[in-house]
C-alpha positions in Angstrom: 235.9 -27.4 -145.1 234.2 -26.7 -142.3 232.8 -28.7 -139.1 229.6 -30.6 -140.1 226.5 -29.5 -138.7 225.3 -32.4 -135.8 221.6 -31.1 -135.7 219.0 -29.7 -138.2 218.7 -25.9 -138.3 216.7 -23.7 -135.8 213.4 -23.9 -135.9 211.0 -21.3 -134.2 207.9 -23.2 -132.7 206.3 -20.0 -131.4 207.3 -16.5 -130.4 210.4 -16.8 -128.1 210.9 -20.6 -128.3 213.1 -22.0 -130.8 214.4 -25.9 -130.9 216.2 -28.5 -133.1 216.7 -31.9 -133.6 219.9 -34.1 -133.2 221.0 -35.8 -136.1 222.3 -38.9 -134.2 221.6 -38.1 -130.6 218.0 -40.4 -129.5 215.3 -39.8 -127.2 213.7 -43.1 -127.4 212.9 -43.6 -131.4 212.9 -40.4 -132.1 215.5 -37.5 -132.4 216.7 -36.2 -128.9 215.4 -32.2 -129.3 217.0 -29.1 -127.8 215.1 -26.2 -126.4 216.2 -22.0 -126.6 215.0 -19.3 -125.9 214.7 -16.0 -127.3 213.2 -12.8 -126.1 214.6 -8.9 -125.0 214.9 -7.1 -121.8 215.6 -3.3 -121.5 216.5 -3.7 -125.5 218.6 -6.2 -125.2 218.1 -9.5 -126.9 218.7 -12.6 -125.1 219.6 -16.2 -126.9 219.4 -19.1 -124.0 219.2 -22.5 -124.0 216.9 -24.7 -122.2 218.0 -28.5 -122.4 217.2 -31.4 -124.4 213.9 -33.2 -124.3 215.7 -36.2 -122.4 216.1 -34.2 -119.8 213.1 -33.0 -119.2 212.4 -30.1 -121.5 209.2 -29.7 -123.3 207.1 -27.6 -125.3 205.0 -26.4 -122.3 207.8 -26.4 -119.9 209.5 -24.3 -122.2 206.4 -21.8 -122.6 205.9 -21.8 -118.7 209.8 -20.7 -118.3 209.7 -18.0 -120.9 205.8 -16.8 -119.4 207.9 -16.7 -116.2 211.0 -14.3 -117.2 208.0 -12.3 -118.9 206.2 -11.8 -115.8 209.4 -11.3 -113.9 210.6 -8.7 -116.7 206.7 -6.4 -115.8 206.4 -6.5 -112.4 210.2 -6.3 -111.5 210.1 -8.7 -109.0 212.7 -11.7 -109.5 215.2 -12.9 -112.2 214.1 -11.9 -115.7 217.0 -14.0 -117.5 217.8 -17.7 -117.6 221.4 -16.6 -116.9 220.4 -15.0 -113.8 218.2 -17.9 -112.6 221.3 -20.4 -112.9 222.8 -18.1 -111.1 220.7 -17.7 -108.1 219.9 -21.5 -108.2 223.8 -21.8 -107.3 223.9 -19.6 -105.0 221.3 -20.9 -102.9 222.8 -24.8 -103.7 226.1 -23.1 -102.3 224.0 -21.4 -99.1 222.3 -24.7 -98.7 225.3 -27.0 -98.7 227.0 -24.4 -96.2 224.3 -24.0 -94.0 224.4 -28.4 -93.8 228.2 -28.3 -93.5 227.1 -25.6 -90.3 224.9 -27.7 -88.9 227.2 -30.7 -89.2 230.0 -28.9 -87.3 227.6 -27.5 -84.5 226.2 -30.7 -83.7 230.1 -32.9 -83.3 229.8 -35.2 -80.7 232.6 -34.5 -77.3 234.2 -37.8 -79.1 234.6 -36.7 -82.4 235.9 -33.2 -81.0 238.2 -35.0 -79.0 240.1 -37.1 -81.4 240.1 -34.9 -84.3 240.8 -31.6 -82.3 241.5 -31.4 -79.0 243.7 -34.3 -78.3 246.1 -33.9 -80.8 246.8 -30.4 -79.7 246.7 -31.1 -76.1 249.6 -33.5 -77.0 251.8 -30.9 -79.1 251.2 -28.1 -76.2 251.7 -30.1 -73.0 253.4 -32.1 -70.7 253.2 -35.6 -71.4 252.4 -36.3 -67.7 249.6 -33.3 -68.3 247.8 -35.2 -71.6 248.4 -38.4 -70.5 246.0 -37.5 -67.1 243.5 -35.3 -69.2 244.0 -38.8 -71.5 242.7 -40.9 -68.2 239.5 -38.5 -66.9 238.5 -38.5 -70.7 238.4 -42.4 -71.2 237.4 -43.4 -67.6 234.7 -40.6 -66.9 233.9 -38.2 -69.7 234.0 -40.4 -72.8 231.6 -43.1 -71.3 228.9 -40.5 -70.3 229.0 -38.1 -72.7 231.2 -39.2 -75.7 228.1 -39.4 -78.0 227.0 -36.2 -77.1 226.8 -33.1 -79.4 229.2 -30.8 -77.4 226.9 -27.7 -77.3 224.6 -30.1 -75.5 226.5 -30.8 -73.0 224.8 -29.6 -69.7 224.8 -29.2 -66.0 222.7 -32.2 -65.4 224.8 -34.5 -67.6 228.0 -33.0 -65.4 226.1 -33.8 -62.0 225.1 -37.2 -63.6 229.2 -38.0 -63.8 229.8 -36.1 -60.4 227.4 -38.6 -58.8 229.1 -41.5 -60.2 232.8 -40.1 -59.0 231.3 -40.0 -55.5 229.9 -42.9 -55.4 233.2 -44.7 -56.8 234.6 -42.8 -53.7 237.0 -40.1 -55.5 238.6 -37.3 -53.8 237.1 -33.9 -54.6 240.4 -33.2 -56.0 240.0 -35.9 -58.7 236.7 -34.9 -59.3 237.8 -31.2 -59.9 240.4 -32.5 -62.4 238.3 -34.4 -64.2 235.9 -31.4 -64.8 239.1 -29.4 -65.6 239.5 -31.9 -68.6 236.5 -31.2 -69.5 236.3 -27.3 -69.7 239.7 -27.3 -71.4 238.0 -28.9 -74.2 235.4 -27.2 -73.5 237.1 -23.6 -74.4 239.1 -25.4 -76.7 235.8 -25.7 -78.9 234.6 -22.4 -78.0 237.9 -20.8 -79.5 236.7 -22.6 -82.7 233.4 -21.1 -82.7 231.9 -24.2 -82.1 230.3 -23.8 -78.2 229.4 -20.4 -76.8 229.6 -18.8 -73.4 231.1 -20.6 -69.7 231.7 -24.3 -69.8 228.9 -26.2 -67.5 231.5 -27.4 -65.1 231.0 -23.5 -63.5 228.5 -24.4 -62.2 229.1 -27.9 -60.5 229.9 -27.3 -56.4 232.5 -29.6 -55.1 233.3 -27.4 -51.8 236.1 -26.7 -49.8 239.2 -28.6 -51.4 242.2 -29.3 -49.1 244.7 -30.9 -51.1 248.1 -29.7 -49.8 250.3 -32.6 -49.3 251.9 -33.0 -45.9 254.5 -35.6 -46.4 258.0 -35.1 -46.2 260.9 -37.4 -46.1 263.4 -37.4 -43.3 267.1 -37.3 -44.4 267.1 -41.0 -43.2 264.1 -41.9 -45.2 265.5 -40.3 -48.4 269.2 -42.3 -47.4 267.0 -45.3 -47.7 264.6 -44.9 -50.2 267.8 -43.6 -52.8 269.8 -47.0 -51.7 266.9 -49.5 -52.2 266.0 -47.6 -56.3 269.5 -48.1 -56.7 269.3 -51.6 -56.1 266.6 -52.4 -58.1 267.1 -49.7 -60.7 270.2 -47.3 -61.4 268.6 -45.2 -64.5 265.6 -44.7 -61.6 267.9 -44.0 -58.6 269.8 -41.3 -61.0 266.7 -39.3 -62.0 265.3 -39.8 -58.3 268.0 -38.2 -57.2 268.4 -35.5 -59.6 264.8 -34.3 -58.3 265.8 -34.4 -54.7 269.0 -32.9 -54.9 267.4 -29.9 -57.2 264.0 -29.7 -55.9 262.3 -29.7 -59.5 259.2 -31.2 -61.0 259.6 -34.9 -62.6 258.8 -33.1 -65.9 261.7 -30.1 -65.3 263.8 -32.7 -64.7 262.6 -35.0 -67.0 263.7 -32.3 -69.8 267.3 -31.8 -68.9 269.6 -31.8 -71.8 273.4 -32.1 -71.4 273.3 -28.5 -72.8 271.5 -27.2 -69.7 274.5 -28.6 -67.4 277.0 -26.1 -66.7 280.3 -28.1 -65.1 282.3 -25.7 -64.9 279.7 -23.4 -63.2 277.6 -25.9 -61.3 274.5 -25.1 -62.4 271.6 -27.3 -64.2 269.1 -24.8 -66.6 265.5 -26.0 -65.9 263.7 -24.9 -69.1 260.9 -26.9 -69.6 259.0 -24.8 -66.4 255.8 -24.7 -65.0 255.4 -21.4 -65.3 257.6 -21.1 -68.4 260.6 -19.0 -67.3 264.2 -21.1 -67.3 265.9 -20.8 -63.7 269.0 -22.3 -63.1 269.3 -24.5 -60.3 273.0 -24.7 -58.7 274.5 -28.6 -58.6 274.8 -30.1 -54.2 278.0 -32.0 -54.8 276.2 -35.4 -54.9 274.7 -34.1 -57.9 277.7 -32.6 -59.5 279.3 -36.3 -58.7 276.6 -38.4 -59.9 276.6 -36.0 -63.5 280.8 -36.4 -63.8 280.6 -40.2 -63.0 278.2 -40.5 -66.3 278.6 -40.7 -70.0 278.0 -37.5 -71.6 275.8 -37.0 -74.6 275.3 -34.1 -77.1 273.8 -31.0 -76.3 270.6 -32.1 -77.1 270.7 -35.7 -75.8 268.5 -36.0 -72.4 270.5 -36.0 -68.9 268.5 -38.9 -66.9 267.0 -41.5 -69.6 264.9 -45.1 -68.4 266.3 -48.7 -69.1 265.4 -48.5 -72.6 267.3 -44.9 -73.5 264.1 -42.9 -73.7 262.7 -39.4 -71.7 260.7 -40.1 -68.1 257.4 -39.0 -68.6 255.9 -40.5 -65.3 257.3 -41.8 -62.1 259.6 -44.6 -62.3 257.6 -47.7 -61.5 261.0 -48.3 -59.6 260.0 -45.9 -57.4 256.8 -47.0 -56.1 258.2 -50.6 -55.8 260.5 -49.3 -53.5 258.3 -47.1 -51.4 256.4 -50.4 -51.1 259.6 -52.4 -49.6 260.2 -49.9 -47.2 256.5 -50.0 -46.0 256.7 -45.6 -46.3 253.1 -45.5 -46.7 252.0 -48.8 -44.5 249.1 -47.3 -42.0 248.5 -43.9 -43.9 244.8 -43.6 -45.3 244.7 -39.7 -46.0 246.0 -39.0 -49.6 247.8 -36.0 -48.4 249.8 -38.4 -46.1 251.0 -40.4 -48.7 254.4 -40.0 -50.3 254.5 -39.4 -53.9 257.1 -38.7 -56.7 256.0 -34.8 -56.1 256.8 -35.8 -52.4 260.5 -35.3 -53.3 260.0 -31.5 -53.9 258.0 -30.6 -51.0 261.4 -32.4 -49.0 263.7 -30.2 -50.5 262.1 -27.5 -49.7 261.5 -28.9 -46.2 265.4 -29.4 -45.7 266.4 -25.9 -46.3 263.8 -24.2 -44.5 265.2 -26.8 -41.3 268.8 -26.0 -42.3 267.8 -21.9 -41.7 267.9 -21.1 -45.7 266.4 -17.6 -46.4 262.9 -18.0 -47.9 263.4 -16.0 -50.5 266.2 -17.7 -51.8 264.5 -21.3 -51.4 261.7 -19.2 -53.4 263.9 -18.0 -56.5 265.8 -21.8 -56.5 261.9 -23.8 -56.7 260.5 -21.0 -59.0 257.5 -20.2 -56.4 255.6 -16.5 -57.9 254.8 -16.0 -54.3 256.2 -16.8 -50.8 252.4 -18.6 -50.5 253.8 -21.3 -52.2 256.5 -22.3 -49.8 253.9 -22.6 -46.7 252.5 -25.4 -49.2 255.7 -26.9 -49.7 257.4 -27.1 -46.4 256.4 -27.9 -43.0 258.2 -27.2 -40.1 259.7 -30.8 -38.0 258.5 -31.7 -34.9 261.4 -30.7 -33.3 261.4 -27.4 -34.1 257.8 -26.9 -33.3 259.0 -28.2 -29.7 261.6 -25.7 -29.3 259.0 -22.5 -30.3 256.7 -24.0 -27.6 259.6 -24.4 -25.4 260.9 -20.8 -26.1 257.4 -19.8 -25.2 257.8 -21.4 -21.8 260.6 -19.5 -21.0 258.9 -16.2 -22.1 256.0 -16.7 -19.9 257.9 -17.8 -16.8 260.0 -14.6 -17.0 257.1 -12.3 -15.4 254.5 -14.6 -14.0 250.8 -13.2 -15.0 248.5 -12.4 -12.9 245.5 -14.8 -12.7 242.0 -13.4 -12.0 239.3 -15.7 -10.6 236.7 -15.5 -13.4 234.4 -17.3 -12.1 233.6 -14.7 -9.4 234.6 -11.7 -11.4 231.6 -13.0 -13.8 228.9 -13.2 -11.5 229.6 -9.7 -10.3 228.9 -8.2 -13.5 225.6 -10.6 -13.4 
């Protein structure tokens, strides 16, 4: 037998409109009824149904529908089948709801870009001493200002806003520079996700002249002292201090050594994790080869110079600054670029083989400087060696005495 019939037959209410009634199915006392249509385009003949009278559909609605298709069908101007209006209806839902999602992601806020975007992948790309600082100028100064910003609104005048507060909180223009650095990394960050167009608004902020060259150095009887009182307080500190000094690389270089980058039998530690991104092997000083045979070895991927707890340095050893501070090595200095720092270990490297008559393009190719530039940054010449240039100078000019014109009167000649 076949599947019972849930509805009276098809009735035709008027040319092109046909309906039926539900057996079971209500629309308040009385039947529920469904709506069709019938009619022909280009020959064709078209069956469609409308809906049910509890949704809406009546009698005149459906008349106006079919009057509409009719009218669409003469003058060729829109859809001239139900098919192809439920079509373009979607369509435009679709174009609607994408346009919206558009708008949405145009107008995300510098802390919802931050969080879900850029700071996840600053923290996969970079050095953990790199995010953590871009992690700092984002809470302390770009977050507080800005954070509920839509990031494409982000202008000049809200930049000057948080340049006048830096100032005023007496910042170096350095710091000020990095913060803004933070900010147009996230900046192109967004704009390489379509999100921002053109030059971050930090191009146009004017902090001037920026002298931030650091002119500390340690003397050989600073470092003495400075490596004996870390190792007092802290031997995993005094190890990785060392390492730096006796190498000349970056906290994070060093920071990265595996026991797979020490060569024992060839005296050399590989420095991969680079700032520029190329390895260079840096050959062991025998304190270092010492220190490295006096400790337990891991495997090849275990990291050289751990903390108290086993893990990776990724700042300065807070061991280190405590013991700067005991030795009162930055009591009476005011100027930043006086002040010794963790990077202050580099620049004293470099220092001590200049002094010791090193060629500079060796010291270059062992502190993986791109240009000979970078050395004048790093090393400064000792006072005693300034004194024996002015000294050899002396000597030179006493050789043939010169020959000394009285100005004064020559001058007033000419006058």
């Amino acid at each position: 037998m076949g599947k019972e019939r849930d509805h009276t037959p098809w009735v035709t209410v008027e040319r092109g409109i046909r309906k039926y009634d539900h057996l079971t199915r209500k629309h308040g006392l009385k039947p529920d009824v469904y709506y069709a249509l019938r009619y022909r385009v280009e020959g064709k003949r078209y069956e469609e149904g409308l809906g049910w009278a509890s949704q809406g559909w009546t009698l005149e609605r459906a008349r106006l529908t079919l009057a509409e298709l009719m009218i669409a069908k003469k003058t060729g101007a829109g859809e001239v089948t139900l098919r192809e209006r439920r079509v373009k209806a979607q369509e435009e839902r679709e174009e609607a709801k994408r346009q919206q999602e558009a708008r949405k992601r145009l107008a995300v806020t510098l802390n919802a870009y931050w969080h879900s975007n850029y700071f996840p992948d600053s923290k996969q790309t970079k050095a953990p001493e790199t995010w953590r600082k871009e992690e700092s100028n984002f809470k302390t100064w770009l977050s507080p200002a800005l954070g509920g910003t839509p990031l494409r609104d982000i202008a000049k005048a809200d930049l000057d806003a948080i340049k006048g507060k830096m100032v005023t909180a007496g910042l170096a223009k350095r710091t000020i520079q990095l913060v803004f650095a933070t900010m147009r990394a996230v900046w192109n960050h967004a704009r390489g996700n379509k999100l921002v167009g053109g030059d971050c608004p930090t191009q146009e902020i004017k902090l001037g002249k920026i002298n931030n060259a650091r002119n500390r150095t340690l003397s050989s009887t600073e470092a003495h002292d400075l490596l004996e009182e870390i190792l007092r307080l802290d031997k995993n500190a005094w190890a990785f201090t060392l390492a730096c000094l006796h190498t000349g690389g970056r906290l994070s270089e060093v920071a990265h050594v595996t026991w797979g980058q020490v060569n024992m039998n060839e005296r050399h530690i590989t420095l991969v994790h680079t700032k520029t991104g190329k390895p260079r092997a840096v050959p062991m000083t025998e304190t270092l080869l010492t220190l490295l045979c006096d400790m337990p070895q891991g495997q090849a991927q275990d990291f050289v110079f751990t903390n108290a707890h086993g893990k990776q340095w990724t700042s300065m050893p807070a061991n280190f600054r405590k013991a700067v501070a005991n030795l009162k090595l930055n009591e009476g200095r005011s100027d930043p670029r006086e002040v010794l720092v963790f990077h202050s270990l580099r620049h004293s490297a470099a220092s001590m083989l200049l002094d010791a008559g090193e060629n500079v393009r060796t010291i270059q190719e062992i502190f993986g400087w791109s240009t000979l530039a970078m050395l004048q940054r790093y090393t400064h010449p000792t006072d005693e060696k300034k004194q024996r240039a002015m000294s050899n100078l002396d000597i030179k000019l006493k050789q043939q005495p010169a020959s000394i014109h009285a100005f004064s009167s020559t001058h007033k000649n000419r006058a």
